[in-house]
GUDO-603077 format. One record per residue (C-alpha): residue number from 1; residue in one letter; x, y negated, z negated. Coordinates in steps of 0.02 Angstrom, whole numbers, padded with zeros to 5 digits. Layout:
BEGIN
i, aa, px, py, pz
NUM, A, X, Y, Z .
...
% end
This chain:
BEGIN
i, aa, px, py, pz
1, X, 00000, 00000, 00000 .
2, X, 00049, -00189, 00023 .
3, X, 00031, -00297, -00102 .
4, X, 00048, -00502, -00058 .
5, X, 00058, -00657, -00151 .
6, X, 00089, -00846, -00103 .
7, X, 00191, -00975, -00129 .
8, X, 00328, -01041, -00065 .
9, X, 00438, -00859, -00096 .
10, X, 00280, -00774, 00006 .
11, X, 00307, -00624, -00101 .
12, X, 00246, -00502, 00008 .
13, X, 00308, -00331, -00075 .
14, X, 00296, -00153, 00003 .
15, X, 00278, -00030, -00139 .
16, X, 00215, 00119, -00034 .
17, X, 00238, 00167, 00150 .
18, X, 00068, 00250, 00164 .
19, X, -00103, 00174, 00210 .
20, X, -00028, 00002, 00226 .
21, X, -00113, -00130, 00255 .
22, X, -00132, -00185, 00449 .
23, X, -00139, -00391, 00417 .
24, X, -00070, -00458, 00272 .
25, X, -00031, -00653, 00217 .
26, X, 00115, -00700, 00139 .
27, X, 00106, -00899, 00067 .
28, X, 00041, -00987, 00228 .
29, X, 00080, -00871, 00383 .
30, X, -00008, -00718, 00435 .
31, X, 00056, -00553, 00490 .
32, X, -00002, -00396, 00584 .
33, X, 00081, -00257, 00587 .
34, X, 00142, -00198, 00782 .
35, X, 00043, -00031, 00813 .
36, X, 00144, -00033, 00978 .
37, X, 00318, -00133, 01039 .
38, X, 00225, -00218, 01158 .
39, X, 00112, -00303, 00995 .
40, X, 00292, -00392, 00968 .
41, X, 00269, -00510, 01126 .
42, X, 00458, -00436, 01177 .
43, X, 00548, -00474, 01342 .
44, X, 00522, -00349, 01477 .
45, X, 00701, -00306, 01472 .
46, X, 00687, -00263, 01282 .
47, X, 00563, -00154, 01300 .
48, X, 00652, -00069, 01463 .
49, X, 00797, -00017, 01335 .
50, X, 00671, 00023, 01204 .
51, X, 00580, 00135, 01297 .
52, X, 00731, 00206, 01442 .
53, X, 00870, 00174, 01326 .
54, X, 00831, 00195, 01138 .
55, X, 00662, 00326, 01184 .
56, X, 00581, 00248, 01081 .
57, X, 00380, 00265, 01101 .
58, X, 00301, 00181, 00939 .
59, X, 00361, 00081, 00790 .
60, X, 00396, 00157, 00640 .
61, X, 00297, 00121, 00492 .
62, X, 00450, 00014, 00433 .
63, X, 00465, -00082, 00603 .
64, X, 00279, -00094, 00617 .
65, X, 00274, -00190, 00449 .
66, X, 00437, -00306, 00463 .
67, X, 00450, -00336, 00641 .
68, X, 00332, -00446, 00662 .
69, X, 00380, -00531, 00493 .
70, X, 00571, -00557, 00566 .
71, X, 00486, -00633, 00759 .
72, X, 00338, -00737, 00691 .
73, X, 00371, -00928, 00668 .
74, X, 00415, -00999, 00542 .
75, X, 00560, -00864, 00537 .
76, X, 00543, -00830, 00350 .
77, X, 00693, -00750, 00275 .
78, X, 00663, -00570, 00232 .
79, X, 00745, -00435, 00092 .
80, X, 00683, -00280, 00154 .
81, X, 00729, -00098, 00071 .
82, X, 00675, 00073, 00184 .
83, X, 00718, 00225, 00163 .
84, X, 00859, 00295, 00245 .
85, X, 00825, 00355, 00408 .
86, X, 00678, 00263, 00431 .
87, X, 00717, 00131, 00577 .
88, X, 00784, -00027, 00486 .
89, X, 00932, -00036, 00588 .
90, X, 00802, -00069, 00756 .
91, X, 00728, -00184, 00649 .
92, X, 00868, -00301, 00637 .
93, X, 00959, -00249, 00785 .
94, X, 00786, -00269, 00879 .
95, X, 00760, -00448, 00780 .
96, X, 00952, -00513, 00842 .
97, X, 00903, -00495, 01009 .
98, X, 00730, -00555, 01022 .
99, X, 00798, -00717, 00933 .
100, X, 00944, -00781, 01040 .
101, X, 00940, -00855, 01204 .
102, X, 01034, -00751, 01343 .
103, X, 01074, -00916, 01430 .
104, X, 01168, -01007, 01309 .
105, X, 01351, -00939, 01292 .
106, X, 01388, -00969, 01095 .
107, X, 01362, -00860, 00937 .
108, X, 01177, -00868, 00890 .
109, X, 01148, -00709, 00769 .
110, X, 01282, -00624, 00641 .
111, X, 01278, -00446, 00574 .
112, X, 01382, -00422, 00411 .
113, X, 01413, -00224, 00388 .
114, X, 01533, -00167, 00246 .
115, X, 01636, -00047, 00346 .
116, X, 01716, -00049, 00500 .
117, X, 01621, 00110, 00548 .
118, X, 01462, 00043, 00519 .
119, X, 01478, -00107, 00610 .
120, X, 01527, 00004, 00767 .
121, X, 01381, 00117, 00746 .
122, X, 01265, -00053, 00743 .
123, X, 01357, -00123, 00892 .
124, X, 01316, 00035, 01005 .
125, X, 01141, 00028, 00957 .
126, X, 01118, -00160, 01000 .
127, X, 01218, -00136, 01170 .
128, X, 01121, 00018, 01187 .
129, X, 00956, -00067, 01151 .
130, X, 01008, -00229, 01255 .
131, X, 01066, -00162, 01395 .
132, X, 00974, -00239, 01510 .
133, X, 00964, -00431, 01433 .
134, X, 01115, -00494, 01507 .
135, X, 01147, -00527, 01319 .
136, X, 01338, -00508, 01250 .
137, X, 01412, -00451, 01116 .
138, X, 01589, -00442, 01018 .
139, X, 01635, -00323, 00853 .
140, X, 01741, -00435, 00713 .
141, X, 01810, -00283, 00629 .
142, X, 01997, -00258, 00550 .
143, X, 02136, -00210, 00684 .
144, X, 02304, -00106, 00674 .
145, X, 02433, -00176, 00701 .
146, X, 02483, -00098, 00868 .
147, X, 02332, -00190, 00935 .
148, X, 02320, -00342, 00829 .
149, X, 02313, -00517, 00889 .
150, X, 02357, -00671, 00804 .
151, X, 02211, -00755, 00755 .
152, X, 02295, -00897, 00825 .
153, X, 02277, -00815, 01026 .
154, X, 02123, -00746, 01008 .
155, X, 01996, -00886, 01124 .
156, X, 01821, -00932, 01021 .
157, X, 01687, -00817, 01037 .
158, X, 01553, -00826, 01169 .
159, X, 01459, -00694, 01140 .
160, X, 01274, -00715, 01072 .
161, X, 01288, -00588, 00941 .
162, X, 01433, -00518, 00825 .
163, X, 01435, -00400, 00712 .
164, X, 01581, -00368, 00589 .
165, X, 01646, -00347, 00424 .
166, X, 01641, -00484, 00294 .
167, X, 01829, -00514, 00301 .
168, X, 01864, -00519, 00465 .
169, X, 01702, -00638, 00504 .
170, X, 01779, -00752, 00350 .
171, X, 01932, -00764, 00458 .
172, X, 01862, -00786, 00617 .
173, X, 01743, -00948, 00548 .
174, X, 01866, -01010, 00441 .
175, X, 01992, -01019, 00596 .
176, X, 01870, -01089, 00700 .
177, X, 01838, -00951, 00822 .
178, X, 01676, -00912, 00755 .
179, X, 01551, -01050, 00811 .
180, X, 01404, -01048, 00664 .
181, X, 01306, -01229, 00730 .
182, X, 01176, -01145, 00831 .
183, X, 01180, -00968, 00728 .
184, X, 00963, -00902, 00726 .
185, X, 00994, -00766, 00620 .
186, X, 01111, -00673, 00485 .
187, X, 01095, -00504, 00440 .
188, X, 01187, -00414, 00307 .
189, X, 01170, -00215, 00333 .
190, X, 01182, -00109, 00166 .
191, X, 01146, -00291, 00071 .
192, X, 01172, -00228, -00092 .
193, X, 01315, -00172, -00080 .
194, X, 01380, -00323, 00030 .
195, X, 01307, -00424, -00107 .
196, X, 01357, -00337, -00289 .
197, X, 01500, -00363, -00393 .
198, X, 01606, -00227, -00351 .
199, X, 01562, -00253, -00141 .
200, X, 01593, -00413, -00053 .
201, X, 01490, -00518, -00157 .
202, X, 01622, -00675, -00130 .
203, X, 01653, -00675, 00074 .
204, X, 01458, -00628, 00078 .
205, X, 01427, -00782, 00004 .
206, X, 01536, -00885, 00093 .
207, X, 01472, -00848, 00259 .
208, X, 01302, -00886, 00215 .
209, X, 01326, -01060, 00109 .
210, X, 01452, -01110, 00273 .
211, X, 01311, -01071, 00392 .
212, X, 01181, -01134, 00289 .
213, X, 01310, -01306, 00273 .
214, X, 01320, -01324, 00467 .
215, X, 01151, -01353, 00460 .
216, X, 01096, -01206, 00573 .
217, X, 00915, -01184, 00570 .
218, X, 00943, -00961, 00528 .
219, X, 00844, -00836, 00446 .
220, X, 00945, -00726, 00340 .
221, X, 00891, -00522, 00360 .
222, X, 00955, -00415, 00203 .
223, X, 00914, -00244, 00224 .
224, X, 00979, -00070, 00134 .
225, X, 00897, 00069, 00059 .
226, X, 00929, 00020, -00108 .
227, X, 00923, -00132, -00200 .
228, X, 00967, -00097, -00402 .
229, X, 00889, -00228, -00522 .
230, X, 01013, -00326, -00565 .
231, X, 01059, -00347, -00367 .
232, X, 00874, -00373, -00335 .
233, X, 00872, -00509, -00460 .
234, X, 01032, -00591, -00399 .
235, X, 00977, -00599, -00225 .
236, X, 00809, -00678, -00247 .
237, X, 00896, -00835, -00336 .
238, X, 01007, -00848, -00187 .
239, X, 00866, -00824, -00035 .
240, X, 00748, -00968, -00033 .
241, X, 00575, -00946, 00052 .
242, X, 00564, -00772, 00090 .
243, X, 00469, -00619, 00132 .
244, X, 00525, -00444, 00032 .
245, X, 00501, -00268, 00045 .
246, X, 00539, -00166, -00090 .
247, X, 00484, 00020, -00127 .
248, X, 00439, 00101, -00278 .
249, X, 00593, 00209, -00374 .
250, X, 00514, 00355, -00361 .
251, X, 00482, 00351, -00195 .
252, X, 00650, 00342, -00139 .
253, X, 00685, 00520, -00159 .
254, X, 00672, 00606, 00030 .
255, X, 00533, 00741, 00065 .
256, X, 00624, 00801, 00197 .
257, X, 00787, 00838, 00136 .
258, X, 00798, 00977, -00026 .
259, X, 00929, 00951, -00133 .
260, X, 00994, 01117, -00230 .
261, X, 01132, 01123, -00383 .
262, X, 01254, 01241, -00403 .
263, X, 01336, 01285, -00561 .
264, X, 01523, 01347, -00540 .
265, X, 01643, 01400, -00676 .
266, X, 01795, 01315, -00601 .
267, X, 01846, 01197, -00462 .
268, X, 01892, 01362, -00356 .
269, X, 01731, 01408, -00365 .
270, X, 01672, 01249, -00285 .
271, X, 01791, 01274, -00139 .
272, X, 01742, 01476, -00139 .
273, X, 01536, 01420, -00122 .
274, X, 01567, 01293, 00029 .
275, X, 01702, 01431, 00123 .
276, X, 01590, 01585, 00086 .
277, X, 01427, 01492, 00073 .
278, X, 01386, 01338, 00154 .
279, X, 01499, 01384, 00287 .
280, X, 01442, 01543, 00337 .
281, X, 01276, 01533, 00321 .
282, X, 01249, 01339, 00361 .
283, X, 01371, 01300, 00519 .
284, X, 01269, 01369, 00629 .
285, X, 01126, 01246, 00563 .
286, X, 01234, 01091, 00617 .
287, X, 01342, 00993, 00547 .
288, X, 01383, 00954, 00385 .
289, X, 01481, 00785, 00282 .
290, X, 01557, 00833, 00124 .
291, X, 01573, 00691, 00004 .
292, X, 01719, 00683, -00122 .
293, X, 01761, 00531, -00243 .
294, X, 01929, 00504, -00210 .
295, X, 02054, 00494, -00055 .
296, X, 02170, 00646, -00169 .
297, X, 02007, 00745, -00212 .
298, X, 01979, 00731, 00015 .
299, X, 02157, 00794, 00029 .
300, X, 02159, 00918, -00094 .
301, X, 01983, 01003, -00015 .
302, X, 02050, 00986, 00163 .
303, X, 02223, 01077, 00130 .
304, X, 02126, 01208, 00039 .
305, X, 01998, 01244, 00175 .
306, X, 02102, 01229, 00325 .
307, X, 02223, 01374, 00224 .
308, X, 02070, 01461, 00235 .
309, X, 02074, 01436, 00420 .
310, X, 01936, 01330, 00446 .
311, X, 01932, 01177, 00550 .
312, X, 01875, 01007, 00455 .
313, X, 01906, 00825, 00467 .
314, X, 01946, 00711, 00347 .
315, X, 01921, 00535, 00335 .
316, X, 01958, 00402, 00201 .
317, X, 02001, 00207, 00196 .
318, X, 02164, 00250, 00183 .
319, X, 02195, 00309, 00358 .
320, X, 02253, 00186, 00511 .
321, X, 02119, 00115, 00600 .
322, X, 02127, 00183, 00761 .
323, X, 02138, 00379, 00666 .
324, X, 01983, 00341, 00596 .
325, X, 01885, 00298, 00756 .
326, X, 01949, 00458, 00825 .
327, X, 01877, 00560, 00686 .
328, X, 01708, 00472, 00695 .
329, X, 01705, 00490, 00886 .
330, X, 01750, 00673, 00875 .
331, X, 01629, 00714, 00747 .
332, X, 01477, 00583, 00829 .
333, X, 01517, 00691, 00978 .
334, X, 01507, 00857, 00915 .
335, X, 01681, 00909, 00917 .
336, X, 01705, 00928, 00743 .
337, X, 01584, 01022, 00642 .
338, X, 01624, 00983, 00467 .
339, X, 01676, 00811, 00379 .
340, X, 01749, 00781, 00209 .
341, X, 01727, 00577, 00174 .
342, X, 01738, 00481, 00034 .
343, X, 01610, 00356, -00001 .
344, X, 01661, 00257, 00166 .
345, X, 01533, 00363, 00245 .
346, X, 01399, 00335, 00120 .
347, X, 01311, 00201, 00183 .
348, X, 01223, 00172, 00370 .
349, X, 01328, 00323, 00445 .
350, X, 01193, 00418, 00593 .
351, X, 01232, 00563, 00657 .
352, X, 01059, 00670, 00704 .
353, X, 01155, 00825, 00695 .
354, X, 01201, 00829, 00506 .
355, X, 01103, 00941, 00423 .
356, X, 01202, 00974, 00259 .
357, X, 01275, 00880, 00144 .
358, X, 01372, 00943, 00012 .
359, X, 01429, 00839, -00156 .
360, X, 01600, 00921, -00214 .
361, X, 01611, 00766, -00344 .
362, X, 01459, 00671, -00415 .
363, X, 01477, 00475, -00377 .
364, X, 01499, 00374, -00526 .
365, X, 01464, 00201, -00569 .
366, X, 01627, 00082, -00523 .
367, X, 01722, 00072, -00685 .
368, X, 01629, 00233, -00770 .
369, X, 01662, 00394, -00817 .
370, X, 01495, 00464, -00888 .
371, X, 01348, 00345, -00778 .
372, X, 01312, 00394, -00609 .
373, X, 01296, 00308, -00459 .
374, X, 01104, 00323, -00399 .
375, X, 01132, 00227, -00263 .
376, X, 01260, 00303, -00179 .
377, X, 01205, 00459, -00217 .
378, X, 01032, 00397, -00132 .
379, X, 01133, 00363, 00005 .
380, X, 01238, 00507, -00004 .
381, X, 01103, 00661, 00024 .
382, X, 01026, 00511, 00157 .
383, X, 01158, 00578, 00296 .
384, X, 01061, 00729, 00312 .
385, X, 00875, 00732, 00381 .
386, X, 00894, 00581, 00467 .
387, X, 00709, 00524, 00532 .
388, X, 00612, 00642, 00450 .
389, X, 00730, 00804, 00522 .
390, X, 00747, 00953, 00382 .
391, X, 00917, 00952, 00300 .
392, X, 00981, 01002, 00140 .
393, X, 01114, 00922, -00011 .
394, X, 01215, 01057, -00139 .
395, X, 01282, 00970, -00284 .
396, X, 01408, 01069, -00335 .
397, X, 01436, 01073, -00548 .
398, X, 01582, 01150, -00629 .
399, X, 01600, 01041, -00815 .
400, X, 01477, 01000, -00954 .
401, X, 01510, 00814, -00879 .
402, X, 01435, 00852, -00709 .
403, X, 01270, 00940, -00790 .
404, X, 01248, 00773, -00871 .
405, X, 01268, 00658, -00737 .
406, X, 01132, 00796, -00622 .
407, X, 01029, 00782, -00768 .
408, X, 01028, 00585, -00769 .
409, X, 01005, 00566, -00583 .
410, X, 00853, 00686, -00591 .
411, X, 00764, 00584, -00727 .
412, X, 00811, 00428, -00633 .
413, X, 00731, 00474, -00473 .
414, X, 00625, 00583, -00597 .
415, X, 00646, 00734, -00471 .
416, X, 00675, 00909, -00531 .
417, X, 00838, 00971, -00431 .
418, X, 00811, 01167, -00396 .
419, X, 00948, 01295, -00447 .
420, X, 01043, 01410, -00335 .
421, X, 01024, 01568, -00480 .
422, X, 01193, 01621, -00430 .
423, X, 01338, 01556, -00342 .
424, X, 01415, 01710, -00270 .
425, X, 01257, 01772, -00208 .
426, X, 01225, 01744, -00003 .
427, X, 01028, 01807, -00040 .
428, X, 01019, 01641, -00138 .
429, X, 01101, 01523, -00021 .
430, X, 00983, 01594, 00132 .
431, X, 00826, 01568, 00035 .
432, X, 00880, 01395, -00010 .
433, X, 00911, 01367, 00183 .
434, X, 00753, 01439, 00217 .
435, X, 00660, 01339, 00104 .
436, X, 00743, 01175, 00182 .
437, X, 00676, 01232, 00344 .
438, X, 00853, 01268, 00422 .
439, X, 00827, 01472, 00458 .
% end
């Protein structure tokens, strides 16, 4: 359900994503929710990539709802949280191109994206998406140094939209090769995180009080899939007359993707249940990311598996740039089945063919040792399932510590996390595939 409210913050707030309201009001301006792209008033071109490009053939019920919120004058600014997997990257993707003006050959919407890998990802879906608008496009993203050019070289920028990564876009405005006077629209991706203490709260900032300083007339997008309170709270003082989204906690939690724990005596154990396990009963389900808290715990798990003789990847922030591109490619391509990743991969990261995730370390809280980290963890068991696909998450448990931390992330989402009954047994593992739908 929707529920609305005036004023001059419009408060309209999405608790619920079913039966939602077809016209709302939020303060002053009216909305209806698209039923169909062509309810958005969109370019011809747009919806020739939407529908031959993206095959697309409806909204979403996320898109349907914030779309037209994002394209209707006066351009309210909007905080929006979806699900993951649930289309909000088309939303602001779709809103960054509907907004500037293909004619005009300066920057006129911004994308902020905390990793280099998501603003890639975000850049192939708006060239994707845009193909046929004549509209251009540049990625302001860290470079080696094998291909790096002095900020001094580089000419301004001309395209209409960039996306990037808060450090690099700093550099780029602050340098003046970033043009911000006749910027529409800013989007941070992931917004909490761009905008929390332990992200990129201070660069996030900056970018938006310069832009807002140029006097550009431009809505400011923040979308993610989670928003904690004290973010939420942060982020409404800073984002004046605005729209927002928000659903309820307990709703987060995604039907389509079971999540299983597995209790193992030891940390050999853990390795033994995704070699014996995962592996031989999953890979032939698709692919699977497994998540590990720290760059040594990644190199530690890939030695050991590929000793095994198994092929995996491994990526982590501490790798060149250009290696990992290559493993993203490889593994967006289908080369690679199987993916360790720290948290880098967390957030944003599509791949349709992921079907298992596996959490060999619980994430914790930045600066804890006992709290976990709900939403990364949200996050986390998002990369599987992706638009409503089946897909499955084993947290693996080996320590009085981890039962705690399961325990606190079920009564958080206040989900009850199924037991595998044994981790040696492969009659327990196929069941739990079954029951995700997999086999």
């Amino acid at each position: 359900m929707v529920g609305g409210g005036g004023g001059k913050k419009g408060g309209l707030v999405l608790v619920g994503w079913f039966g939602f309201a077809l016209k709302v009001t939020s303060g002053d301006t009216p909305y209806t929710s698209a039923s169909t792209f062509e309810d958005l008033n969109l370019s011809p071109e747009l919806l020739r990539g939407i529908y031959s490009e993206m095959k697309f053939e409806r909204p979403s019920k996320i898109q349907a709802i914030s779309l037209p919120m994002i394209l209707t004058p006066p351009y309210k600014n909007l905080i929006a949280q979806a699900h993951n997997g649930s289309g909000k990257t088309t939303c602001f993707v779709l809103g960054m191109l509907s907004r500037v003006d293909p004619k005009l050959q300066v920057p006129q919407a911004l994308c902020i994206c905390p990793t280099r890998e998501l603003a890639i990802q975000n850049l192939e879906v708006l060239r994707k998406m845009g193909k046929h608008t004549g509209i251009e496009s540049e990625c302001a993203i860290p470079m080696d140094s094998a291909n790096y050019t002095s900020i001094s070289q580089r000419p301004p920028v001309k395209a209409q939209v960039v996306i990037g990564t808060p450090g690099t876009v700093k550099k780029w405005m602050s340098h003046r090769k970033l043009g911000i006077s006749n910027m529409k629209i800013l989007v941070f991706d992931e917004a909490d995180h761009m905008l929390a203490e332990d992200g990129f709260k201070d660069d996030s900032l900056r970018i938006m009080k310069d832009i807002q300083r140029s006097g550009a007339q431009c809505q400011v997008l923040l979308f993610s899939a989670t928003f904690n309170d004290t973010v939420k709270n942060f982020v409404t003082r800073i984002v004046k007359d605005y729209n927002q989204m928000f659903v309820k906690k307990e709703e987060l939690s995604l039907q389509s993707v079971k999540q299983y724990k597995v209790k193992c005596p030891d940390e050999l154990s853990k390795i033994l249940v995704i070699k014996d396990k995962i592996f031989e009963i999953g890979q032939k389900l698709g692919q699977t990311i497994i998540f590990v808290r720290t760059k040594n715990s990644a190199g530690m798990l890939h030695k050991a598996l590929v000793d095994f003789g198994y092929e995996v990847t491994t990526i982590q922030g501490a790798l060149r740039q250009e290696d990992r591109d290559k493993i993203i490619k490889e593994f967006k391509d289908g080369l690679t089945q199987v993916l360790i990743s720290t948290d880098l991969l967390a957030r944003g990261f599509d791949q349709s063919r992921v079907n298992l995730v596996v959490n060999y370390d619980l994430p914790l809280k930045y600066g804890t040792q006992a709290e976990p980290d709900y939403e990364v963890y949200l996050h986390r068991i998002g990369r599987a399932g992706r638009f409503g696909r089946k897909g499955a998450v084993f947290n693996l448990l080996c320590s009085d510590k981890d039962n705690i931390l399961i325990s606190k992330i079920e009564n958080h989402f206040g989900v009850q996390i199924a037991e595998i009954p044994s981790w040696q047994n492969d009659d327990d593992f196929e069941a739990a595939m079954k029951d995700a739908g997999l086999c």
